[in-house]
C-alpha positions in Angstrom: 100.6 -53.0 22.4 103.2 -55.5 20.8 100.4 -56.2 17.7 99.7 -52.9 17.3 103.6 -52.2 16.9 104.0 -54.9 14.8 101.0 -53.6 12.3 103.2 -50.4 12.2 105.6 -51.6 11.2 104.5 -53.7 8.2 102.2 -50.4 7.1 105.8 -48.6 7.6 107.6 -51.1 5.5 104.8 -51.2 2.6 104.3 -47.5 2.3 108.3 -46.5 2.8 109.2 -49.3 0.4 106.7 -48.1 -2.4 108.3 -44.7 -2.0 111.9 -45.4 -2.4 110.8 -47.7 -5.1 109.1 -44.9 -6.8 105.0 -45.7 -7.1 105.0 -42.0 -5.9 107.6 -39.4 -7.2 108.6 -36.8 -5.2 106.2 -33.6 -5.5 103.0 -36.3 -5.4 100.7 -36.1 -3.1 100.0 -39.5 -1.1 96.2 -40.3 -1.3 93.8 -39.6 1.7 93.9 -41.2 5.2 91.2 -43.3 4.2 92.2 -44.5 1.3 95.8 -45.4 2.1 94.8 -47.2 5.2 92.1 -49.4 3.5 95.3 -50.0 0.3 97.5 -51.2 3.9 94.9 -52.9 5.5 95.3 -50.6 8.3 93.2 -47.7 10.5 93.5 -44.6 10.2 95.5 -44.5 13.4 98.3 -46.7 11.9 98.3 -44.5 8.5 98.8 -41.4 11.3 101.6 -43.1 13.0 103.3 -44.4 9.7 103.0 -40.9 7.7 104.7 -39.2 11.2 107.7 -42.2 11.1 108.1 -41.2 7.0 108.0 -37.6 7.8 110.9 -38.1 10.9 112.5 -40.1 7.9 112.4 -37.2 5.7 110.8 -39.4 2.8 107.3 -37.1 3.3 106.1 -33.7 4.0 102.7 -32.5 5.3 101.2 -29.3 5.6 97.7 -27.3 5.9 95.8 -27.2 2.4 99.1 -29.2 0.6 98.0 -32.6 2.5 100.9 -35.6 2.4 103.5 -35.2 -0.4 106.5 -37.1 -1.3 110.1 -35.3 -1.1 112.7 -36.0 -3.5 115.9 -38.5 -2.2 118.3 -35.7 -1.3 115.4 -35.1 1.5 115.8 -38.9 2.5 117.7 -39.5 5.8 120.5 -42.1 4.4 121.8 -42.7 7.6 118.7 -44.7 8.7 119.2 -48.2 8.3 115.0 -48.7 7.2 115.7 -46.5 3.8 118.9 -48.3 3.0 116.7 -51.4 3.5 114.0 -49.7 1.2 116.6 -49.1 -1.1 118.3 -52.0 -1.3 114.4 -54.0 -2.0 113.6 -51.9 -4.7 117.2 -51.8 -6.1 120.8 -50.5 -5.2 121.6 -47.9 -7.8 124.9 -46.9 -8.9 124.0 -43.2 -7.8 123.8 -44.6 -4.3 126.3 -46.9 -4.3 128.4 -44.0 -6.0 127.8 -41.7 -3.0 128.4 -44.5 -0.1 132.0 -45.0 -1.7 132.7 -41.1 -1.8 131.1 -40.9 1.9 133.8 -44.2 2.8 136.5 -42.4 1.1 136.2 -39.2 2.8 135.9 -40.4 6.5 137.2 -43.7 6.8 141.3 -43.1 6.0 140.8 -39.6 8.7 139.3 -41.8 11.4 141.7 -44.9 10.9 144.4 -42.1 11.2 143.1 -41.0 14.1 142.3 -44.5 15.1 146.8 -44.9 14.8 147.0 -42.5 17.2 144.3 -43.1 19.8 143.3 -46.6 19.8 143.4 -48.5 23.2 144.4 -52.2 24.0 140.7 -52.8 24.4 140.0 -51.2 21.2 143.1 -53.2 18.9 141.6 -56.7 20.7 138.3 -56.1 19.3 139.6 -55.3 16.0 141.8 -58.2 16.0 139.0 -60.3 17.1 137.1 -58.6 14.0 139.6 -60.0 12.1 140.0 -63.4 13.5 136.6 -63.7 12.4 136.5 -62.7 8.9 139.9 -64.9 8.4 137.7 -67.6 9.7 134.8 -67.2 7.2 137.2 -67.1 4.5 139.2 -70.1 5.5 136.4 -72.3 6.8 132.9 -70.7 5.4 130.7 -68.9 6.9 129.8 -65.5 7.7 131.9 -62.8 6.4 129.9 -59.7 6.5 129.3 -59.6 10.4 133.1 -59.4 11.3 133.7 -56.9 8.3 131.0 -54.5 9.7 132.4 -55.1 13.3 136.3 -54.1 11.8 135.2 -51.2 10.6 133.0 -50.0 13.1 136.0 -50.7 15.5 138.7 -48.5 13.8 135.8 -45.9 13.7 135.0 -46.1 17.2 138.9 -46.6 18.0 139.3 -42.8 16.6 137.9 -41.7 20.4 136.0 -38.5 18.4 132.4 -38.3 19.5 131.2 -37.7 16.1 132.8 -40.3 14.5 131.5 -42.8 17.5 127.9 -42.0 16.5 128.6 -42.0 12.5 129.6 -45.7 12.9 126.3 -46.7 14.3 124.6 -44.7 11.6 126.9 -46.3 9.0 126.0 -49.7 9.9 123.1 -50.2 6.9 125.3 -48.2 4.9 128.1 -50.3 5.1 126.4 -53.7 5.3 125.2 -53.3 1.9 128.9 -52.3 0.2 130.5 -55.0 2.2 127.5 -57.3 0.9 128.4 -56.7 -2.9 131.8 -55.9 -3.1 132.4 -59.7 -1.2 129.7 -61.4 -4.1 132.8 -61.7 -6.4 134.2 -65.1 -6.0 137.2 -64.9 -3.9 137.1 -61.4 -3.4 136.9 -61.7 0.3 140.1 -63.4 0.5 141.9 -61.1 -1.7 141.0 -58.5 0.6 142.0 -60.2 3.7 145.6 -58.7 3.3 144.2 -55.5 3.1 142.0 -55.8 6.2 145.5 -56.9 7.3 147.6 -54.1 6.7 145.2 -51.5 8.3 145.3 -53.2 11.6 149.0 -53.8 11.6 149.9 -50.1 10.9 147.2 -48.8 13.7 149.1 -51.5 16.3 152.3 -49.7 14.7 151.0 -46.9 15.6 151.8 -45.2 11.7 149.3 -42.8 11.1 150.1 -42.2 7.3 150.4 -45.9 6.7 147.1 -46.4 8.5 145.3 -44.0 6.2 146.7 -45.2 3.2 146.1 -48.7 3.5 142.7 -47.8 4.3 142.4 -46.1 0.9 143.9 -49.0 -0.5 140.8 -51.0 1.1 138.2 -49.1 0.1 139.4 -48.5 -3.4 139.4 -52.2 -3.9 136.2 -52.2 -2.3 135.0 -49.8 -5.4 136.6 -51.9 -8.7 134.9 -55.2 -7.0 131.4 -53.6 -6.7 132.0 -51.9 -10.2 132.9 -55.5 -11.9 129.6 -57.2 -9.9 127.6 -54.2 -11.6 128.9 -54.7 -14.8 128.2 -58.4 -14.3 124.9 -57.6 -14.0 124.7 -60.1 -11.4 121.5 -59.9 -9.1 122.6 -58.0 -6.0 122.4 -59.0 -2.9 119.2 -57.6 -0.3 119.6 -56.1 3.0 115.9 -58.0 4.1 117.8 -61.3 4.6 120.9 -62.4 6.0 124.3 -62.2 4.1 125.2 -65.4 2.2 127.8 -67.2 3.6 131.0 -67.7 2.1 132.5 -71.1 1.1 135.9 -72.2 2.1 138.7 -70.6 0.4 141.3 -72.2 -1.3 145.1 -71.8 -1.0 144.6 -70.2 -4.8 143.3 -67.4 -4.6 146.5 -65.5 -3.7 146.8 -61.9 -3.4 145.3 -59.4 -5.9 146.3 -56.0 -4.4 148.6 -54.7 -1.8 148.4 -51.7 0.1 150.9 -48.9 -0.6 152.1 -48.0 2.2 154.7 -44.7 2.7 158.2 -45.5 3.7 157.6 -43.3 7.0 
């Protein structure tokens, strides 16, 4: 069965990549069974099995007499980490990146709040160990993104609420791909070291407020460094291969912003 799930998936990533990339608009109609398998290289089984895995996706609908059409993005399920990956192939537009930094700004600071008030000893170690990591990347090289997804997923999963739990495993593509741009800017990971910084100290303080608003602080520095790699025009980065590794830091690159954080 392993080679039959492997042609799956291919036929899944060809037909769900030439979606989000647009070869079909929403409101077309995807060509027969026959047809679209022998475009994939694929039987008719696979097509069956890859239209179903679209539909589940919410990319396509089908129907009786209306056959397979496409549905328009606000159908898409963004929470699956296969269409941010489509996405991010065919290109990371400012609409989406737009709505991941709204979607960050809205749940983030209220989980790291919680996060102040719930988080265990088990949770704070993984967090610092997060940390420890991404201070390593920037001070030695190496890979920054993997300790930066694990941070935030922590102080998620630190909030102890169900929901949020579960949101930080769907978040995962989401976040990978902000993370990825907003650290291409030279020395921008280090500049937002203190930041990283700050957040963790005021949930081990156990300062709710200050918690939230040096996650704010976080994630709006997040926004004006993937705004300036946009405007740069710079290639950006795609979620098919690893993230780059960061070179060492040096001891120039100083602090750019600082968390505000409430006198209570």
């Amino acid at each position: 069965m392993e080679p039959l799930r492997n042609v799956h998936g291919q036929a899944l990533d060809r037909l769900g990549e030439a979606i989000v990339a647009g070869r079909w608009p929403p409101g077309s109609t995807l060509p027969p069974e026959p047809t679209l398998g022998e475009a994939l290289g694929v039987s008719r089984t696979v097509v069956r099995e890859t239209v179903k895995s679209l539909v589940a996706r919410g990319l396509l609908s089908t129907g009786p007499k209306v056959g397979t059409r496409v549905l328009a993005p606000e159908h898409w399920n963004w929470f699956d980490p296969e269409v941010v990956r489509w996405q991010s192939r065919s290109g990371l537009t400012r609409e989406f990146l737009r709505d991941l930094q709204e979607l960050r700004r809205v749940v983030e600071p209220a989980a790291v709040r919680l996060a102040a008030e719930r988080a265990t000893a088990a949770d704070i170690a993984d967090i610092e160990a997060a940390y420890a990591g991404m201070r390593a990347a920037v001070e030695q090289g190496g890979d920054y993104v993997t300790p930066d997804l694990r941070f935030h997923q922590g102080l998620l999963r630190a909030s102890h609420n169900r929901m949020l739990v579960q949101m930080s495993q769907a978040l995962g593509a989401l976040l990978r791909a902000s993370f990825e741009i907003s650290t291409a800017r030279p020395y921008s990971a280090a500049q937002a070291l203190p930041l990283h910084r700050a957040v963790l100290d005021a949930v081990v303080a156990r300062r709710p407020q200050r918690a939230e608003r040096a996650s704010l602080a976080l994630i709006d520095g997040a926004r004006e460094d993937i705004e300036q790699v946009l405007a740069s025009r710079r290639r950006l980065p795609s979620l098919a291969r690893p993230a780059a590794p960061l070179k060492p830091s040096t001891p120039s690159t100083g602090r750019r912003r600082t968390a505000k954080e409430p006198a209570t």
